[in-house]
VOLOPA-952079 format. One record per residue: residue number from 0; residue in one letter; chain; x, y, z of N, C-alpha, C in turn. Coordinates in pm, 1 decimal. Layout:
BEGIN
[NUM 'a' 'A' [X Y Z] [X Y Z] [X Y Z]],
...
***
This chain:
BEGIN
[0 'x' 'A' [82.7 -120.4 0.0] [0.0 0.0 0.0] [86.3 125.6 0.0]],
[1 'x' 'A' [42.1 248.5 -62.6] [126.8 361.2 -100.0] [-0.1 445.1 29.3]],
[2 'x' 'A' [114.5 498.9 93.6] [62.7 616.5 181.3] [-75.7 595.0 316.9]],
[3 'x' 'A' [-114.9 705.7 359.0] [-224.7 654.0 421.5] [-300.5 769.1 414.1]],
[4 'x' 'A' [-266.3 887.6 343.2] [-401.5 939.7 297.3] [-445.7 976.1 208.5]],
[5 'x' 'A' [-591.6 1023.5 215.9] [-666.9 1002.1 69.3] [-633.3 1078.4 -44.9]],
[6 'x' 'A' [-585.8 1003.7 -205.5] [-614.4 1021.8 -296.1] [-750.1 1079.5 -391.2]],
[7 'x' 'A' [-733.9 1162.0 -485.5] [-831.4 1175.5 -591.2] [-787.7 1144.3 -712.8]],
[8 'x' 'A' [-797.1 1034.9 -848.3] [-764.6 1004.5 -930.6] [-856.5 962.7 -1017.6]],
[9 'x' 'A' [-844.2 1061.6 -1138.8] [-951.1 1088.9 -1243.6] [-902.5 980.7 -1407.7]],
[10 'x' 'A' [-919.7 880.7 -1422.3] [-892.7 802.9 -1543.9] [-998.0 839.3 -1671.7]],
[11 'x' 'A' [-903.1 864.0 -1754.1] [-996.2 883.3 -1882.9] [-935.1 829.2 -1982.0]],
[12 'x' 'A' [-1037.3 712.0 -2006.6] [-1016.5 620.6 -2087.9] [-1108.4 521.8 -2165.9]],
[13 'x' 'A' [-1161.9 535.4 -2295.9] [-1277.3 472.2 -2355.4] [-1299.1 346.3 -2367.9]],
[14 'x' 'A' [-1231.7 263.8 -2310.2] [-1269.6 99.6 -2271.6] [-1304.0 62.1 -2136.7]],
[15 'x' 'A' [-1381.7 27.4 -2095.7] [-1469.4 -1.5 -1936.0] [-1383.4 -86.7 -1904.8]],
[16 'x' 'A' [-1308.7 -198.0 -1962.0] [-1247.4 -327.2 -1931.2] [-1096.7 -271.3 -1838.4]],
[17 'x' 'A' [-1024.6 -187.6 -1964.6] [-875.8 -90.4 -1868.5] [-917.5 22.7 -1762.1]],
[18 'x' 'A' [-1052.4 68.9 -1763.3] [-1099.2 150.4 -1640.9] [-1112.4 59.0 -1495.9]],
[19 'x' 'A' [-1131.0 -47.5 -1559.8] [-1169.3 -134.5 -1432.2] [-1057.9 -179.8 -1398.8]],
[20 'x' 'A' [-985.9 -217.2 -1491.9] [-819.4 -298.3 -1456.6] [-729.3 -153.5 -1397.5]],
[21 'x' 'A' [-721.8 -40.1 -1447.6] [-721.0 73.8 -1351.0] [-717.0 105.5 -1179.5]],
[22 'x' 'A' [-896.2 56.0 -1212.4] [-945.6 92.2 -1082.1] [-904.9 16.7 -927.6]],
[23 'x' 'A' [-888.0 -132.7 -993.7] [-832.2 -280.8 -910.3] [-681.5 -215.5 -831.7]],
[24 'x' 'A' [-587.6 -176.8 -995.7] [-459.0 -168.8 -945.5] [-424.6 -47.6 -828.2]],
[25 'x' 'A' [-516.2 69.5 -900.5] [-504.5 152.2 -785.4] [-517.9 122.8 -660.9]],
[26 'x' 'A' [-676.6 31.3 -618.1] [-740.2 -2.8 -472.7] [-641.6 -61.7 -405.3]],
[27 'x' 'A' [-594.0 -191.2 -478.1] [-462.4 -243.1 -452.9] [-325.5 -185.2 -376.1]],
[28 'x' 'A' [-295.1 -64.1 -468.7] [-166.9 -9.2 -405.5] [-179.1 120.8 -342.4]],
[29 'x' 'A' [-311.2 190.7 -306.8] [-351.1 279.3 -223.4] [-460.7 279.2 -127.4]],
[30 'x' 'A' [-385.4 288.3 12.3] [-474.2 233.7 84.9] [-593.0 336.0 112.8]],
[31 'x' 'A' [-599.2 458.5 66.5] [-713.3 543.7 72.0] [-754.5 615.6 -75.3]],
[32 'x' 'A' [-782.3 548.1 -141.3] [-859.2 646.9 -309.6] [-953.6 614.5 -368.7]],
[33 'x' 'A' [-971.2 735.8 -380.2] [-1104.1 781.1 -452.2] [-1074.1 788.5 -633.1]],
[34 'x' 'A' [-1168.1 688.4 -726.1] [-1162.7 695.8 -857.4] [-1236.7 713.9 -899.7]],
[35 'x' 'A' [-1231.2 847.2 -994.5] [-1351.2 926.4 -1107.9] [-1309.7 821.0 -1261.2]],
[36 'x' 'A' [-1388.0 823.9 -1329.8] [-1398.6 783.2 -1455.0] [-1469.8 836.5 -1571.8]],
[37 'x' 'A' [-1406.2 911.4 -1686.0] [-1465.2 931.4 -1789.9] [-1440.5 896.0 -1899.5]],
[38 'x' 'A' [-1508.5 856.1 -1997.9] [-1462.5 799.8 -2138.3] [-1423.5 835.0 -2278.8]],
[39 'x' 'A' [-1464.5 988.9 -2256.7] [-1411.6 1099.9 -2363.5] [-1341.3 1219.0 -2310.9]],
[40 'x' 'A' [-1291.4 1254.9 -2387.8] [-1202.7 1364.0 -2329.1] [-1292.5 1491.5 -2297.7]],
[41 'x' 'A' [-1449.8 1527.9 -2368.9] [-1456.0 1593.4 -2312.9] [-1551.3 1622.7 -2149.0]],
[42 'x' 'A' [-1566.9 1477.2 -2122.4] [-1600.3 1455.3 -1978.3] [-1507.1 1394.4 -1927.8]],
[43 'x' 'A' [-1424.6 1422.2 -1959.4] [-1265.9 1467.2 -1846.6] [-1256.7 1555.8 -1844.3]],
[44 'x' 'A' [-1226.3 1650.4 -1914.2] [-1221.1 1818.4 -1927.2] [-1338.2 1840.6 -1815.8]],
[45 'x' 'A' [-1466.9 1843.5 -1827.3] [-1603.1 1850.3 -1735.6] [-1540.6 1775.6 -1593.9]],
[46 'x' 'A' [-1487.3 1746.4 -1580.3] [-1481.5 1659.3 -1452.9] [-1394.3 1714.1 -1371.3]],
[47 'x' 'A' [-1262.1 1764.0 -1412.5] [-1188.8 1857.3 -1405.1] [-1218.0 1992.8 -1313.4]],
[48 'x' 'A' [-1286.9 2058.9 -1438.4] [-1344.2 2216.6 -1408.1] [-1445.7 2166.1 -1300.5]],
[49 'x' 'A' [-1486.8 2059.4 -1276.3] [-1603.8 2045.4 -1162.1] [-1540.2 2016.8 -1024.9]],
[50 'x' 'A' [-1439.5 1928.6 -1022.9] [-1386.5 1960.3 -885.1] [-1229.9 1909.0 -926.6]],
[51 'x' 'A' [-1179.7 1904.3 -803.5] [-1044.7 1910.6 -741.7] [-973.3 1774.1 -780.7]],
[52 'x' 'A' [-881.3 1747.3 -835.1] [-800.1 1604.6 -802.8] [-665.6 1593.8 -831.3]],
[53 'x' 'A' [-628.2 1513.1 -748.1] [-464.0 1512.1 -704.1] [-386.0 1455.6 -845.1]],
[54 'x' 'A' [-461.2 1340.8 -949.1] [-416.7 1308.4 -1035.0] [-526.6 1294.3 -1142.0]],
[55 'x' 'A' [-438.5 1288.8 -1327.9] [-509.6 1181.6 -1369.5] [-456.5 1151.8 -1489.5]],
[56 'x' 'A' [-548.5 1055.9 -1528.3] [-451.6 885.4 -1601.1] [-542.0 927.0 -1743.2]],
[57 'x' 'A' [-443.3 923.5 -1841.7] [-514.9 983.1 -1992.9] [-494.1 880.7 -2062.9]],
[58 'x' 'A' [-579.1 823.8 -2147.3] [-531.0 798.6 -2294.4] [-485.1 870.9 -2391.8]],
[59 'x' 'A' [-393.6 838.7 -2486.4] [-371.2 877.1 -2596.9] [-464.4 900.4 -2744.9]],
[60 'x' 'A' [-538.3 769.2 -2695.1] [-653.2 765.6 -2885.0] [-804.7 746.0 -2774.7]],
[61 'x' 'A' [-860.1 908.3 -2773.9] [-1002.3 843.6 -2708.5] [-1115.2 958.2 -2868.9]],
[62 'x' 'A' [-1227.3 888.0 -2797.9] [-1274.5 906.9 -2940.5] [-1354.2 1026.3 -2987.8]],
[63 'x' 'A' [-1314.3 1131.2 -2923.3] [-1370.9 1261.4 -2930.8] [-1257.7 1358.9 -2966.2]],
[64 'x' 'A' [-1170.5 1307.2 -2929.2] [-1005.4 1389.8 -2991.6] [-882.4 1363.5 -2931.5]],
[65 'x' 'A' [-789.8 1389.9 -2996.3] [-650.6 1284.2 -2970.7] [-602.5 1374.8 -2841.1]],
[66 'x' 'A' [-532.9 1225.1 -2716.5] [-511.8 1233.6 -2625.2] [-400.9 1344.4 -2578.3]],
[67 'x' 'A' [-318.9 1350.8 -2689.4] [-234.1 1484.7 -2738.7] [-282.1 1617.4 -2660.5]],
[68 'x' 'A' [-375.7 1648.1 -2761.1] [-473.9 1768.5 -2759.5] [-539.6 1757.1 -2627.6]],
[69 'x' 'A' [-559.7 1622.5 -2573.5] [-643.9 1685.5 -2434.4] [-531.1 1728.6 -2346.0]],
[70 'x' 'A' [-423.6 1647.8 -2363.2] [-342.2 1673.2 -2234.8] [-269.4 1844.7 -2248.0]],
[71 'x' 'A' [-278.1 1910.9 -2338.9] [-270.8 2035.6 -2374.8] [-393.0 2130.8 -2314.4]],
[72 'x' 'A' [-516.0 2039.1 -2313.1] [-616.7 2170.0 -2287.4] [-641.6 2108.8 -2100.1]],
[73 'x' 'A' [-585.4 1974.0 -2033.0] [-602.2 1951.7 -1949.1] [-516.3 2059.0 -1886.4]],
[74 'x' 'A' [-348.5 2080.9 -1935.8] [-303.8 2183.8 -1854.5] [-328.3 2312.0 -1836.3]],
[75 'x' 'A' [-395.1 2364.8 -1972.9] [-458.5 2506.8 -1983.5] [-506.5 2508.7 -1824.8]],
[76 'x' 'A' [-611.2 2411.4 -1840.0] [-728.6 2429.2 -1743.8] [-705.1 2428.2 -1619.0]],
[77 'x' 'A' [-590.0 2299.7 -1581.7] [-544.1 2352.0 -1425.5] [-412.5 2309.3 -1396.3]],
[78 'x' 'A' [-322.0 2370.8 -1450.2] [-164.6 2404.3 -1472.8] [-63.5 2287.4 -1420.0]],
[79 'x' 'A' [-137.2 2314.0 -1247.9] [-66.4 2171.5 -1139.6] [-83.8 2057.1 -1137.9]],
[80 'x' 'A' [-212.5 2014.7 -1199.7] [-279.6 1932.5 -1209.2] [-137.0 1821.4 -1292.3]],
[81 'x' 'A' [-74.4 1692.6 -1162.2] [-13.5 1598.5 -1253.2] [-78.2 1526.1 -1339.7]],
[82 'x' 'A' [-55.2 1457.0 -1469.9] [-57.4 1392.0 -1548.7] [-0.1 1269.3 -1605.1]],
[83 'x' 'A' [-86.9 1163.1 -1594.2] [26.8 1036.5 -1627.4] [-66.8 986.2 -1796.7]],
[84 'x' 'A' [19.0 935.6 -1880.4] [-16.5 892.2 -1977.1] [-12.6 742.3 -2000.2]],
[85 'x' 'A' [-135.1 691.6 -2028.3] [-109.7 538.9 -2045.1] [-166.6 452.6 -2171.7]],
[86 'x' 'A' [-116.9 473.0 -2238.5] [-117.6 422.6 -2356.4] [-75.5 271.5 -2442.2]],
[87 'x' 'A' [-127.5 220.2 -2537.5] [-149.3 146.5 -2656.5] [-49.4 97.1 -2707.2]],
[88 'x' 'A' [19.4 265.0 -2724.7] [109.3 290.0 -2828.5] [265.8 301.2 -2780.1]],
[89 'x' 'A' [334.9 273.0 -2858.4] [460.2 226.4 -2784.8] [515.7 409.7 -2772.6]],
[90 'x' 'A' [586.5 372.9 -2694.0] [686.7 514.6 -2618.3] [778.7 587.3 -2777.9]],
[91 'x' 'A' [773.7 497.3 -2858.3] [830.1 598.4 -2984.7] [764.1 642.1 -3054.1]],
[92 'x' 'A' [620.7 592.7 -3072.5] [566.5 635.3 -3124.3] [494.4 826.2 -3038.0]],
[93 'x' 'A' [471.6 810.4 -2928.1] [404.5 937.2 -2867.1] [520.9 993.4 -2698.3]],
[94 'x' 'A' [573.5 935.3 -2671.9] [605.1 938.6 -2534.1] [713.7 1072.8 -2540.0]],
[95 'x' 'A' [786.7 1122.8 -2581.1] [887.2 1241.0 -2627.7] [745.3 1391.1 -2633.6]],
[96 'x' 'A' [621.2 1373.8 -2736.7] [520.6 1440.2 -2757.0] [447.2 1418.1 -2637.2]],
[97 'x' 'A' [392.7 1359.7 -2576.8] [367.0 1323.1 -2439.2] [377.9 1484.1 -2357.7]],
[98 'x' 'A' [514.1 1454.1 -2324.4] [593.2 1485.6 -2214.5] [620.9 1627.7 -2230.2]],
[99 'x' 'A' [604.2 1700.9 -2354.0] [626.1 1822.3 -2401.1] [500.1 1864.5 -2355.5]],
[100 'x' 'A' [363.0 1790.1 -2392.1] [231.1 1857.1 -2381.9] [180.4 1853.2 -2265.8]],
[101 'x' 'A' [250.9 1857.1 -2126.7] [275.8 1809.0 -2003.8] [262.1 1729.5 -1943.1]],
[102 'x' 'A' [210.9 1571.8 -1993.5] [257.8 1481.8 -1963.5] [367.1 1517.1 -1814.2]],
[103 'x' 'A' [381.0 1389.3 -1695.1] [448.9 1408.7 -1622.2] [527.7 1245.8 -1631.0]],
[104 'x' 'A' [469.3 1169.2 -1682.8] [512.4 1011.7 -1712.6] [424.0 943.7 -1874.2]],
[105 'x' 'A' [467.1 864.1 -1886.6] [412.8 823.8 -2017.2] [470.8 639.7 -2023.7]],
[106 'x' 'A' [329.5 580.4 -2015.7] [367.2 432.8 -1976.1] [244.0 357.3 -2093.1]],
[107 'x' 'A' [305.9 253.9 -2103.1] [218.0 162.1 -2202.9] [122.2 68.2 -2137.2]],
[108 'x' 'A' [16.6 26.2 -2165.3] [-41.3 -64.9 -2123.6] [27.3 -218.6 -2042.2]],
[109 'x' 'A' [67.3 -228.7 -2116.9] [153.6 -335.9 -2061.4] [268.1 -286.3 -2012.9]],
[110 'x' 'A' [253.1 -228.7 -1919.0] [328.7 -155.9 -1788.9] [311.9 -265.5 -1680.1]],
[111 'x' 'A' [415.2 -303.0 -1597.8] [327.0 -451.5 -1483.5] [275.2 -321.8 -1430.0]],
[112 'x' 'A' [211.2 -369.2 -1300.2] [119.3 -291.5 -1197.3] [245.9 -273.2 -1109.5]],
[113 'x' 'A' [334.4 -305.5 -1066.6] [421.8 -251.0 -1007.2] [457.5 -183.4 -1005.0]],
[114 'x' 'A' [490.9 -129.6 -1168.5] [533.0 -14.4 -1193.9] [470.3 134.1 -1209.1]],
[115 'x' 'A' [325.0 119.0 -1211.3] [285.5 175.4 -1244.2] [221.9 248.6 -1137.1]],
[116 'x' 'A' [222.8 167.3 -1041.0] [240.3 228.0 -886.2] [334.4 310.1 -864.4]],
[117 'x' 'A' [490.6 237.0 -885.0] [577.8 307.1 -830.1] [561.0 448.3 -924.2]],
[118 'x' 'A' [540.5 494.9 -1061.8] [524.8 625.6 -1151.3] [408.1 662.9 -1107.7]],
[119 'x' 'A' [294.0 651.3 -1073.2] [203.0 700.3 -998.4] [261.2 796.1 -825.5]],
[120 'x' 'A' [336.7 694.6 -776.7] [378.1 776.5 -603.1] [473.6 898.2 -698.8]],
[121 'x' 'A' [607.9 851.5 -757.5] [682.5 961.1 -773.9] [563.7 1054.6 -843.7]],
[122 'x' 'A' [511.2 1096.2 -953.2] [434.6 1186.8 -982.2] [327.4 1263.9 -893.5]],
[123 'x' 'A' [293.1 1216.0 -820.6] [210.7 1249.2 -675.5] [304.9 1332.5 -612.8]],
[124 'x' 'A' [412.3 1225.0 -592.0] [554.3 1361.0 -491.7] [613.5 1470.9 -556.5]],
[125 'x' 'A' [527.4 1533.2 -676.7] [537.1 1643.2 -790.7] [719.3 1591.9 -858.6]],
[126 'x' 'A' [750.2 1520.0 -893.2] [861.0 1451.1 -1011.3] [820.0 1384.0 -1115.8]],
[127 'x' 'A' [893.4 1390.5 -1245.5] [836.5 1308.3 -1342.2] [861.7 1210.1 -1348.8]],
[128 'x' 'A' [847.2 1071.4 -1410.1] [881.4 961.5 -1376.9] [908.7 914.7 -1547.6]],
[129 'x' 'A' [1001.5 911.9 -1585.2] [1092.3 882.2 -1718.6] [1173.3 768.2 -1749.0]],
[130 'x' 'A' [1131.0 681.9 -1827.1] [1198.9 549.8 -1879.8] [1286.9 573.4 -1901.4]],
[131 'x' 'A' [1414.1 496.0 -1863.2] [1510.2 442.7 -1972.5] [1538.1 487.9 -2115.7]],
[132 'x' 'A' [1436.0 435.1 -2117.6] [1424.3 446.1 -2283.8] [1400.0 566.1 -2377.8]],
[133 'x' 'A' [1279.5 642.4 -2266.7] [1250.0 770.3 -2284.9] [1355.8 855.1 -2262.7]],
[134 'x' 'A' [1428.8 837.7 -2200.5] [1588.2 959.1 -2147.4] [1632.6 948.2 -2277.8]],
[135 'x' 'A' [1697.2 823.3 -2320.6] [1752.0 778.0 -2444.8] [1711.3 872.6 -2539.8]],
[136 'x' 'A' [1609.2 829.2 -2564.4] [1551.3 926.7 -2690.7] [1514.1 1086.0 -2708.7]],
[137 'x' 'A' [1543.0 1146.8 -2568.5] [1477.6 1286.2 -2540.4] [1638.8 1372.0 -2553.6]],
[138 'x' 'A' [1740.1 1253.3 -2496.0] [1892.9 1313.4 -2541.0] [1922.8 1289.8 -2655.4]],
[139 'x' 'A' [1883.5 1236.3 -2739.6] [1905.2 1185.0 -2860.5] [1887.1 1340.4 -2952.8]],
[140 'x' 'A' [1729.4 1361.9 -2913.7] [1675.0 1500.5 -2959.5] [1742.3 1593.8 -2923.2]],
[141 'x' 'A' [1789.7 1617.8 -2841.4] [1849.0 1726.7 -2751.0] [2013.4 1747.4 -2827.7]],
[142 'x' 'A' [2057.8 1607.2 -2879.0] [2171.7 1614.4 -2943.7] [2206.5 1656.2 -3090.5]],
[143 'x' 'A' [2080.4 1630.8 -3140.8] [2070.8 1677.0 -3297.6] [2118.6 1815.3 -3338.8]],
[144 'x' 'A' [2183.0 1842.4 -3383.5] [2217.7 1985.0 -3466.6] [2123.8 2043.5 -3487.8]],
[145 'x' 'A' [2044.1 2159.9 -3541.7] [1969.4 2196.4 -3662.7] [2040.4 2229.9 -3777.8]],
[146 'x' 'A' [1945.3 2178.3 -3907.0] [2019.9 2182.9 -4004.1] [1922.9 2250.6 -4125.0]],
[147 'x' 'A' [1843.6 2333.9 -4074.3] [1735.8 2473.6 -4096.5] [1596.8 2438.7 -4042.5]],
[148 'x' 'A' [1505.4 2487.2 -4132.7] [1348.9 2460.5 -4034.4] [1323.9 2306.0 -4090.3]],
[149 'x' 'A' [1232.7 2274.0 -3955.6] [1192.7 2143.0 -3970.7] [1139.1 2058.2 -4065.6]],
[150 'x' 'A' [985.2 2179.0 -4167.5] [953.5 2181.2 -4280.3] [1014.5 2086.4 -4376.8]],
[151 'x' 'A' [1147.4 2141.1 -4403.2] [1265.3 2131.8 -4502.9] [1282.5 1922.6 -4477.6]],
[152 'x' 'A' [1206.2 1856.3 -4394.3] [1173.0 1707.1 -4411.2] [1087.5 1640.1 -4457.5]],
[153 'x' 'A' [970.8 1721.3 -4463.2] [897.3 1693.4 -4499.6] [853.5 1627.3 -4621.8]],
[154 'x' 'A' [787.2 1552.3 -4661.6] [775.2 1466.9 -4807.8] [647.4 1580.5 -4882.8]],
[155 'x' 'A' [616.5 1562.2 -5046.0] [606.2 1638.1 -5061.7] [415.9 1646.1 -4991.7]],
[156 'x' 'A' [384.7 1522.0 -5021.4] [256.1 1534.4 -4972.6] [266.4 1550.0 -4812.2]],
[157 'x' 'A' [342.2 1574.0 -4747.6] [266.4 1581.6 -4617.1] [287.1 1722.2 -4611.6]],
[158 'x' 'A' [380.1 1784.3 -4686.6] [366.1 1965.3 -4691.1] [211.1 1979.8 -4764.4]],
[159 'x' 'A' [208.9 1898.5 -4833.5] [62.9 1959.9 -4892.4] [-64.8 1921.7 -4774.8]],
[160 'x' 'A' [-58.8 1837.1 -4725.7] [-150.7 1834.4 -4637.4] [-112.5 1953.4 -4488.3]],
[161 'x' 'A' [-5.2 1964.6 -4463.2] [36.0 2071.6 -4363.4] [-34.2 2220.5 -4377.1]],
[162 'x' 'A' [13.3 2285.1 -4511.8] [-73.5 2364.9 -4598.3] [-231.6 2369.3 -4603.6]],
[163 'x' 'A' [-279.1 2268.9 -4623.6] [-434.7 2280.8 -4591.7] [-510.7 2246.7 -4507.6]],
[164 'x' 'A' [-441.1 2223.4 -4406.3] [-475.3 2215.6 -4257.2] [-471.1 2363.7 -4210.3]],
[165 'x' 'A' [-361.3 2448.2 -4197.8] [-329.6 2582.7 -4211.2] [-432.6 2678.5 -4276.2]],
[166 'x' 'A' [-478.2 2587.5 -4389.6] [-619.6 2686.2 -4433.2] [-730.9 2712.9 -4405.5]],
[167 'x' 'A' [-702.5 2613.7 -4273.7] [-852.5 2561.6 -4259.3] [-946.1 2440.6 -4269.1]],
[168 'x' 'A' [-870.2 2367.1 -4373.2] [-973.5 2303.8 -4393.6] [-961.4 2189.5 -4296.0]],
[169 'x' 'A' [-1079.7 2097.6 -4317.4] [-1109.6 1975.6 -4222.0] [-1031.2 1831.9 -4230.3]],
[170 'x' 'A' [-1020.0 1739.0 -4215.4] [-926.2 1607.0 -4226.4] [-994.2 1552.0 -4372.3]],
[171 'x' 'A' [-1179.9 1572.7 -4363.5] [-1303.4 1482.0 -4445.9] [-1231.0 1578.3 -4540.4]],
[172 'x' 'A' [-1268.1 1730.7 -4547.3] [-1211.9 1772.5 -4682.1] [-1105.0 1767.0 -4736.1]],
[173 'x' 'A' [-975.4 1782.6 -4696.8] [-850.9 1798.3 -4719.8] [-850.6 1624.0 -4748.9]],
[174 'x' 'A' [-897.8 1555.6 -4723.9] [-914.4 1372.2 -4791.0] [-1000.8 1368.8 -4901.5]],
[175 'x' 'A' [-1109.3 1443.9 -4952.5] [-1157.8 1475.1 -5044.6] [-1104.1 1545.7 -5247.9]],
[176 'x' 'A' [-1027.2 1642.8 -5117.7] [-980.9 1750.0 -5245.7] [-802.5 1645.6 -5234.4]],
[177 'x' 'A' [-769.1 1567.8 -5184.4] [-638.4 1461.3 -5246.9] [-651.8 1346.7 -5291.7]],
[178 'x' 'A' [-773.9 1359.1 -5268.4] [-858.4 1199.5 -5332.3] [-751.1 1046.9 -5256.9]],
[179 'x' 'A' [-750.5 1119.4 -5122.2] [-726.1 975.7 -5007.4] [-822.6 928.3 -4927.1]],
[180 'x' 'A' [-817.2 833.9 -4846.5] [-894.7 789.9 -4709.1] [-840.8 911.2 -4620.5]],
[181 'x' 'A' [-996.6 889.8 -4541.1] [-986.6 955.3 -4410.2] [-899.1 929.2 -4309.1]],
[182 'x' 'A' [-855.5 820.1 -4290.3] [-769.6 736.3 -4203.2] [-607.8 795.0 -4283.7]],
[183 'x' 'A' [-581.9 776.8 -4387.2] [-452.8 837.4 -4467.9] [-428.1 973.6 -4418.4]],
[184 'x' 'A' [-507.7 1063.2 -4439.0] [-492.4 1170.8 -4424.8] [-473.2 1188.6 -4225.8]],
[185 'x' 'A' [-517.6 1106.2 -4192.5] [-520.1 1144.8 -4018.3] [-401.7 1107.3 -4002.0]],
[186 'x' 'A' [-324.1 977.6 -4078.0] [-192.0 964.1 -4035.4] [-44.5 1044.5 -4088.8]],
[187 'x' 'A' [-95.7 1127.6 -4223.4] [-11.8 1215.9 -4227.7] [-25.5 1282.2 -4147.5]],
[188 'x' 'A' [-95.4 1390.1 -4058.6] [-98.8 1443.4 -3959.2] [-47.8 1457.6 -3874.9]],
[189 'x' 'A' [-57.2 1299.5 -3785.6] [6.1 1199.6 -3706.7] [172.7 1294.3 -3729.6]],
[190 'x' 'A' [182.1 1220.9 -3864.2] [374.6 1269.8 -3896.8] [365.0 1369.4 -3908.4]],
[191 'x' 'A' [332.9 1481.5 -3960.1] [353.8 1625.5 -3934.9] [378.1 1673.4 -3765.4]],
[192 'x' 'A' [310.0 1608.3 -3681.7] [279.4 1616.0 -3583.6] [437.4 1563.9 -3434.5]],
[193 'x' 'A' [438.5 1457.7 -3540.9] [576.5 1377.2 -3497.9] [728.0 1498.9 -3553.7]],
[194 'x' 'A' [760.6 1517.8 -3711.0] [795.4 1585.7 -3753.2] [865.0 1699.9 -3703.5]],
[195 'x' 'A' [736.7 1758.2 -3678.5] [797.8 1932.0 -3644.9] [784.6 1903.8 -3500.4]],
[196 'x' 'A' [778.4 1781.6 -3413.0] [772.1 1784.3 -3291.5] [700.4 1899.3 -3221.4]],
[197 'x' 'A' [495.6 1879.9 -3251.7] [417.0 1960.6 -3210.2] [335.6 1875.6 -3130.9]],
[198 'x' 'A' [200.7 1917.0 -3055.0] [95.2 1803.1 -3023.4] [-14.7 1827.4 -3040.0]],
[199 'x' 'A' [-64.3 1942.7 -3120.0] [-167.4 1967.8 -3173.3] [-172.8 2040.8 -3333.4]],
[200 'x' 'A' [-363.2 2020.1 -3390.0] [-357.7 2111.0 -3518.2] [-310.8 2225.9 -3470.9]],
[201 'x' 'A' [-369.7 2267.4 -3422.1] [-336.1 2444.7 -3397.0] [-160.3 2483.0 -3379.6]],
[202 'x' 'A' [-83.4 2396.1 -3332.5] [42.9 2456.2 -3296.0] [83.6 2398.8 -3425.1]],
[203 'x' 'A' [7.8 2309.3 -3537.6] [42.4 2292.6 -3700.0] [23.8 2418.8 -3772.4]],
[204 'x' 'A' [-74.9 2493.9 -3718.7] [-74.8 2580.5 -3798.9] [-44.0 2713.1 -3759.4]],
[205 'x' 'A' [-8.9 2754.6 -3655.2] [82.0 2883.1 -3602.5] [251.7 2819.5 -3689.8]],
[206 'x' 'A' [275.7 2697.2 -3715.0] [382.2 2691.2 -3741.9] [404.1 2696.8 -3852.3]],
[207 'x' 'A' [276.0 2647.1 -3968.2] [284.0 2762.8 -4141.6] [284.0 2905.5 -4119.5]],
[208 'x' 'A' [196.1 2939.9 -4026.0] [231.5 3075.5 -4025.2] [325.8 3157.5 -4031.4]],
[209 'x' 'A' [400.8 3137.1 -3888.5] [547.0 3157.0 -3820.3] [594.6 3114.7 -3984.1]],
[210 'x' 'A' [604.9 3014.0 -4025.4] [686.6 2961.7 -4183.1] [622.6 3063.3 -4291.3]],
[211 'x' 'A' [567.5 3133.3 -4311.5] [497.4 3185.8 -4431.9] [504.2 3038.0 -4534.8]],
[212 'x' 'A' [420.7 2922.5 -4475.1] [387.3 2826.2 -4552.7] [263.2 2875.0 -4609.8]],
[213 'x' 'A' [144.6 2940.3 -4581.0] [41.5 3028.5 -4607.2] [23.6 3131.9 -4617.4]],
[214 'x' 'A' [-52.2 3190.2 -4719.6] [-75.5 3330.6 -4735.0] [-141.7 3403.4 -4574.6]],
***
């Protein structure tokens, strides 16, 4: 058991099955907490602004908008508020983007419960709690040269989709007017996103701006 007094810990996550496997591990390794549960991000956001809590546990892919973007508008909303990320998706794929969008840890599903205790207490004791693996790769970044703007990697279609995201337009249209899938076009995104090392549309498109990629 971690500690002896009471917790508040808010999980938002769109499968009932990992809310519950959640809820077990927590009861388990805290001998006093309290668990909120919501299944879209934006009754997490609502849950939030409604009261007080010491933590909470995000997904990455929930189905009202990418876990990215919430954990961006989760800190807007209440700055201190720690954050642990628990995700699907492996640590190269999001965990670096994570941690920028304040993320305070970033762990995969198949995390044992041990561990996920122990990154739960340190994040509680306001520290981040960082893999191995994740150090690896965040010095890795940290070591790179620049070798001009980020842009300048881009392939040619994912500048073109960068560009009309910037204009405005929607994922359905901008998949329309390139004559791709909807799913295609969300994963160029994805890489733009990876790319210019951002975690939302919007900081995609202050960054054509900032670029005079758009009129």
């Amino acid at each position: 058991m971690i500690g002896t007094e009471s917790v508040k810990i808010l999980i938002i996550d769109d499968h009932e099955v990992v809310r519950r496997g959640m809820r077990q591990i927590l009861e388990e390794n805290f001998l006093y907490v309290e668990v909120g549960e919501a299944n879209t991000g934006a009754k997490g956001i609502a849950a939030v602004r409604q009261e007080p809590w010491d933590l909470v546990i995000v997904d990455i892919s929930l189905p009202d908008q990418s876990g990215l973007e919430l954990l961006c508008e989760l800190h807007s909303t209440a700055p201190q508020l720690p954050l642990i990320v628990l995700s699907l998706h492996s640590e190269e794929q999001y965990a670096v983007r994570a941690l920028r969008a304040g993320a305070m840890a970033y762990l995969t599903k198949g995390t044992a419960p041990e561990e996920l205790a122990r990154a739960i207490k340190q994040v509680l004791s306001g520290r981040k709690y960082v893999t191995a693996s994740i150090e690896e790769r965040m010095a890795d970044n940290l070591s790179k040269s620049p070798t001009g703007p980020e842009h300048h990697t881009l392939s040619k279609r994912e500048l073109e989709v960068l560009v009309l995201l910037a204009q405005g337009q929607s994922i359905k249209h901008i998949a329309q007017s390139l004559t791709l899938s909807i799913k295609t076009v969300s994963t160029y995104r994805a890489r733009l996103l990876d790319k210019l090392q951002l975690t939302a549309t919007a900081e995609l498109i202050r960054y054509a701006l900032d670029h005079h990629l758009v009129d």
